[in-house]
C-alpha positions in Angstrom: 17.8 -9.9 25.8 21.1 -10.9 26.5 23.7 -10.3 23.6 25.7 -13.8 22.5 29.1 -13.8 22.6 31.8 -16.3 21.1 32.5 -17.0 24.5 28.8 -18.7 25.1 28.8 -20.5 21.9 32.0 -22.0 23.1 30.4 -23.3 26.5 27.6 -24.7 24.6 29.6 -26.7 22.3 32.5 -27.9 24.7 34.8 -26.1 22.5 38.0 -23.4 22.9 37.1 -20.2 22.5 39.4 -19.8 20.1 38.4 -22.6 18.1 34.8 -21.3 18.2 36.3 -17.4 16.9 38.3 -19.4 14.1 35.2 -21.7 13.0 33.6 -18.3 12.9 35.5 -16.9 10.7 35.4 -19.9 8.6 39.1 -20.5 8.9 40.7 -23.3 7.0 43.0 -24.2 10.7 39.2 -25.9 12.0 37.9 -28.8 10.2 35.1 -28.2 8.0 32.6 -30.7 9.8 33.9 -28.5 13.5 32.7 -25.1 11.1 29.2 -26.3 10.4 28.4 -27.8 13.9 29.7 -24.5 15.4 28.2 -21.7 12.6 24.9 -23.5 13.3 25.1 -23.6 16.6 25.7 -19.6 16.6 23.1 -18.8 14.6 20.8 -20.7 16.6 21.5 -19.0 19.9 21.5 -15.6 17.8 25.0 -15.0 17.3 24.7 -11.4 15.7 28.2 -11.3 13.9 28.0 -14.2 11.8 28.9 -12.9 7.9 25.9 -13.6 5.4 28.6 -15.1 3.0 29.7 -17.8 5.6 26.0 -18.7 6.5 25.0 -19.0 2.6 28.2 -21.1 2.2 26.6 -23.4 4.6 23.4 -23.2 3.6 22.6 -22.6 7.5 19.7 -20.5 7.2 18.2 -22.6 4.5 18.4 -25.5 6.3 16.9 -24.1 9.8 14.0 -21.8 8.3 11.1 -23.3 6.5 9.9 -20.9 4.1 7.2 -18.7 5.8 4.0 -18.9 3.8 2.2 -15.4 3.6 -1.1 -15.2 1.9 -2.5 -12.4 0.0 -6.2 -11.5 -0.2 -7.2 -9.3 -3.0 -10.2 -8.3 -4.9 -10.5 -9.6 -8.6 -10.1 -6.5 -9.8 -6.5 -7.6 -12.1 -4.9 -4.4 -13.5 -1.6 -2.5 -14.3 -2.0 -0.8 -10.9 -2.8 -3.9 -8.9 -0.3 -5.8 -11.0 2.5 -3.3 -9.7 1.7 -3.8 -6.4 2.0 -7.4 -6.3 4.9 -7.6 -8.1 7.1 -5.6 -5.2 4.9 -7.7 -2.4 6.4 -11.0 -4.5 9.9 -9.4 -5.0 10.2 -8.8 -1.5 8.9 -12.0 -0.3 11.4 -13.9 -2.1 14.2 -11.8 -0.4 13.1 -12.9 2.8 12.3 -16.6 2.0 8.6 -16.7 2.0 6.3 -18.3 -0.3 3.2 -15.7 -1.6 0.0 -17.4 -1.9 -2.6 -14.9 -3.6 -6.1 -15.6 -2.8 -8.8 -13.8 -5.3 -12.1 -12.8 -3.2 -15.0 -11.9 -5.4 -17.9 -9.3 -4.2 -20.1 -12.5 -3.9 -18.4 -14.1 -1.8 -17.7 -11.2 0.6 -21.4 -10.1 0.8 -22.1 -14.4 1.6 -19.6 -14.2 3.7 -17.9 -17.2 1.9 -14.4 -17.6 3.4 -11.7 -19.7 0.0 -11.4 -23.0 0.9 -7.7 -23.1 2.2 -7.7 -20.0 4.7 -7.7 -22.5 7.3 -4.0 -24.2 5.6 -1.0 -23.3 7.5 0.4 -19.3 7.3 2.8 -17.0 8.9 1.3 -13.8 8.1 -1.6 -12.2 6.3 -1.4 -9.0 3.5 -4.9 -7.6 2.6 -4.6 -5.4 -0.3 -8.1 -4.1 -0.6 -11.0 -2.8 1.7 -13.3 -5.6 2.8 -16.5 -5.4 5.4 -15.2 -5.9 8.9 -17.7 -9.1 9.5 -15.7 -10.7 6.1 -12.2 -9.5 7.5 -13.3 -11.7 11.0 -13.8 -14.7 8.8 -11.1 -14.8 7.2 -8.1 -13.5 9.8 -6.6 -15.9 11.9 -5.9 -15.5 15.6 -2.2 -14.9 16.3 -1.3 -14.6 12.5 0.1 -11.5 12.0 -1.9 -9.3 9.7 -1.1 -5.8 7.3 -3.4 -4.1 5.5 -3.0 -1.8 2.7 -5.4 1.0 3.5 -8.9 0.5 5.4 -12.3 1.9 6.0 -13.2 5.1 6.2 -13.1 5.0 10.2 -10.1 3.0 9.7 -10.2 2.5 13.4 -12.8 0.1 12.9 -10.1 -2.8 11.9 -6.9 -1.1 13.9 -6.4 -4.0 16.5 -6.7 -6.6 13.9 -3.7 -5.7 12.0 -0.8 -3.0 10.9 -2.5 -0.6 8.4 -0.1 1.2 5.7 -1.7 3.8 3.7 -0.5 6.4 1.0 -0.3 10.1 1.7 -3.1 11.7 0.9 -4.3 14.9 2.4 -0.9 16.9 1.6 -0.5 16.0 -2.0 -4.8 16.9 -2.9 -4.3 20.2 -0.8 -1.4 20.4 -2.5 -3.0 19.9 -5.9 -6.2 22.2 -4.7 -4.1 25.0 -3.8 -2.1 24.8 -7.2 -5.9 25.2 -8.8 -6.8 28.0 -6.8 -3.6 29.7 -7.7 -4.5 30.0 -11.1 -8.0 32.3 -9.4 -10.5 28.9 -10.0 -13.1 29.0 -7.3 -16.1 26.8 -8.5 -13.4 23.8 -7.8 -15.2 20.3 -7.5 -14.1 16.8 -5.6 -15.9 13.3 -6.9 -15.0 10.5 -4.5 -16.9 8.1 -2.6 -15.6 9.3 0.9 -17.4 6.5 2.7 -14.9 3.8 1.0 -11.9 4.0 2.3 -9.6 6.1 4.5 -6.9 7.0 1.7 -10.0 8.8 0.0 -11.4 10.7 2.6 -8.0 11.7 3.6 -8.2 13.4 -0.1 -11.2 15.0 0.5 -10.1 16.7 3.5 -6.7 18.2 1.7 -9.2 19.4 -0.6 -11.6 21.4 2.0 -8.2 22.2 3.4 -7.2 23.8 1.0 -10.3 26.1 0.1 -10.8 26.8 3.5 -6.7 28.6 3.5 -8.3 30.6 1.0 -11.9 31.4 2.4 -13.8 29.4 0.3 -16.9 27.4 1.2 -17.4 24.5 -1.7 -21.2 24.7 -3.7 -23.0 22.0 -2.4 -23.5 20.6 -6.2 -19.8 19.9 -6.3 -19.1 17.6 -3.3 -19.8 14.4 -5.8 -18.9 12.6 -2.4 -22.1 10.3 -1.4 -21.8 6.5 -1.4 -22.5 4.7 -5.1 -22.1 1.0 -5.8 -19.1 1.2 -7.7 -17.6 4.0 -5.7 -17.4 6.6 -9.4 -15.1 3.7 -10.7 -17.9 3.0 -13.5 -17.8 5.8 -16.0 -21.9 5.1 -16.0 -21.5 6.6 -11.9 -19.3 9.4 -13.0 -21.7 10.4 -15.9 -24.9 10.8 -14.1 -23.0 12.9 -11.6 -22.0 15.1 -14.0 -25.2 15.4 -16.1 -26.8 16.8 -12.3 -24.8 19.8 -12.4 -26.7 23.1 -12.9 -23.6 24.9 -13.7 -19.9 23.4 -14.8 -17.3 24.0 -12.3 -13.8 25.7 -12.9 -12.1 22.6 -11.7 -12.2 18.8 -10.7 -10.3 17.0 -7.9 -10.9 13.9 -9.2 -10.1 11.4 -6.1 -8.3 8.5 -8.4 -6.8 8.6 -12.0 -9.7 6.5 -13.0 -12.9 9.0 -12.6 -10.5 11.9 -13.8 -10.1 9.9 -17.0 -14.2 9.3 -17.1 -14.7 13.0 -16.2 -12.7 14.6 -18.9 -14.1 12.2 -21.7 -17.4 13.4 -20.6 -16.2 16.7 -20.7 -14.4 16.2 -23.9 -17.8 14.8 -25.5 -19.8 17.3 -24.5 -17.4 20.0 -26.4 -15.3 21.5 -22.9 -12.2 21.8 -23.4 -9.5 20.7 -20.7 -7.6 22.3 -19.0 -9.0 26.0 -20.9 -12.5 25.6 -19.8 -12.5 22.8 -17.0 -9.2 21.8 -15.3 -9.0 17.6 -14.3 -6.7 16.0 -11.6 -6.4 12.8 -10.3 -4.3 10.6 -8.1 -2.1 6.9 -8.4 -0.5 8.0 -11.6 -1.5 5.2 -13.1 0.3 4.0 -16.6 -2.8 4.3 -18.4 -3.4 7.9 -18.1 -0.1 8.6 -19.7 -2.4 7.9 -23.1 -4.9 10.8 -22.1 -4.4 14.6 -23.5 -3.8 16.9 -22.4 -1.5 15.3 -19.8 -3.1 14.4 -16.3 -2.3 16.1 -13.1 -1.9 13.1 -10.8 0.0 11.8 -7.4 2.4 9.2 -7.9 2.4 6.6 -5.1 5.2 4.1 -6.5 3.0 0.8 -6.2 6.0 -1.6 -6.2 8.0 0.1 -3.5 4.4 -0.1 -1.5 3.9 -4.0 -2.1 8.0 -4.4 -0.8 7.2 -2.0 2.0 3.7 -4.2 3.2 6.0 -6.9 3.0 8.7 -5.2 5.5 6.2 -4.6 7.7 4.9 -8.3 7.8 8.1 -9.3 8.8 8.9 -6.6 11.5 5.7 -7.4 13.1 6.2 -11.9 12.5 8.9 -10.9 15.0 7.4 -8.0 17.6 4.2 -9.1 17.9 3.7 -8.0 21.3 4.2 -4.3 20.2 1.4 -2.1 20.0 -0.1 -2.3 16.2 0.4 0.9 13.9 -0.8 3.2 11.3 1.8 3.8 8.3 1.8 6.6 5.8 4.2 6.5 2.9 4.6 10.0 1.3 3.4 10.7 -2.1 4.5 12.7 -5.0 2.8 15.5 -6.6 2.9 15.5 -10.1 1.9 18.8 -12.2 0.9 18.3 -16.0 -1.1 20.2 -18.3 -4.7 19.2 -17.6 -4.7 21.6 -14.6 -2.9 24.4 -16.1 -4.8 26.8 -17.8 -2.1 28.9 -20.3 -0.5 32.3 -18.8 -0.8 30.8 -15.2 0.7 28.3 -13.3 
């Protein structure tokens, strides 16, 4: 693409090039009605010099871009963690002057394959924060809207040309966690996650094989808590029966989410096992509410607002190259160490 110069502004309007290079620099020698016709003009050709200051002086870029609607589709699953996640995808919106329009979709609806009544109104771009069924993700997308997911399915190959995926790092920071449990001579080390859900939790799975596998262990059958369940072990009720099939405690837990570490170490805890002496817990998202637990979680921190701005940066980089090839994003993670996977004299 060609790069605009003063010089081409100044054949557009008729003008002096020197006129058009004072105008620019919003010089008080050039009439002020001369200065708008002449900023506008640049800035629709694509003038790249043009000072923010001078073009919100004008109000230029107000005037010439409608506010991009992007629309959000979520699960109703409203929490702290969500919350966060929103908030940065708002925050960042509002930086680039686009309107968020958050559409709830229920598990009824996906499995009936009911689409909300406005996802036919008018949208520049598409953010789906949870994992839906492909078939429900057709009814919904638009054709030519660009789309971003935050994570996918399992295979998330399955919804790659529909849309940008962004996922958090997780095979490094669970191998990571693995190896710090293995450290401490734990061997019986067990992983509860649905690893049919979503990518992000199969990538955790597979730091955590990694991770015995560097130190020649094969994992018990009993303690890959990995098959499918309805809620995917976020009901304490799925957790709990899980649990109650062991034949023999393990050492350790890699719990794939803050949420079933919480539910396994309240079962632990009411059964009489003490954590981390007897049984060490981690988890993953660092979620507020496990800063109530004790001892202390191990966790991953994944900063959920900085994720929401960063769908939202990748919405816009895409609005304007859609013709690139689509991509796969991984935003590093942050191991966090605490006491529930530290049992005293090791580390």
């Amino acid at each position: 693409m060609k790069k605009i110069t003063i010089q081409d502004v100044a054949k557009e309007l008729n003008l002096s090039r020197n006129t058009v290079a004072k105008a620019l620099n919003n010089s008080d020698t050039v009439a002020y009605e001369t200065r708008y016709v002449v900023i506008k003009k640049a800035y629709e050709m694509g003038y790249s010099k043009l000072s923010p200051l001078v073009l919100n002086e004008y109000k230029i870029k107000d005037k010439l871009e409608k506010a991009r609607t992007v629309v959000v589709f979520a699960r109703r699953e409203l929490s702290t963690f969500w919350n966060r996640i929103i908030m940065g995808i708002s925050d960042e919106l509002n930086k680039n002057n686009c309107k968020l329009q958050l559409n709830f979709i229920s598990e009824e609806d996906e499995a009936k394959h009911i689409a909300p009544l406005d996802v036919d109104s008018d949208m520049s771009g598409i953010i789906i924060l949870n994992v839906f069924h492909k078939e429900f993700l057709e009814l919904i997308l638009k054709k030519d809207v660009p789309v971003v997911f935050l994570d996918g399915p399992s295979d998330v190959y399955e919804i790659s040309s529909m849309g940008d995926i962004v996922v958090f790092e997780g095979y490094h920071s669970t191998r990571m966690i693995t190896e710090h449990l293995l450290s401490q001579g734990n061997k019986k080390i067990a992983f509860i996650g649905d690893i049919s859900y979503c990518r992000t939790i199969r990538d955790r799975y597979e730091g955590y094989k990694a991770a015995l596998s560097s130190y020649g262990i094969e994992p018990e059958e009993q303690y890959l808590i990995t098959r499918h369940v309805e809620h995917k072990y976020y009901k304490q009720e799925e957790v709990n029966a899980e649990l109650e099939k062991l034949k023999e405690l393990p050492e350790a837990i890699v719990c794939a989410n803050d949420d079933i570490a919480k539910d396994a170490m309240l079962w632990l805890k009411r059964r009489g096992v003490k954590v981390p002496e007897e049984v060490a817990i981690t988890g993953f998202d660092d979620k507020e509410e496990v800063e109530l637990l004790s001892p202390a979680l191990t966790t991953v921190h994944i900063g959920n607002q900085r994720m929401g701005r960063r769908l939202v940066q990748q919405l816009i980089w895409r609005i304007e190259n859609m013709d690139l090839p689509k991509e796969i994003i991984t935003i590093n993670t942050e191991t966090i160490i605490r006491e529930s996977s530290v049992r005293q004299g090791k580390s």
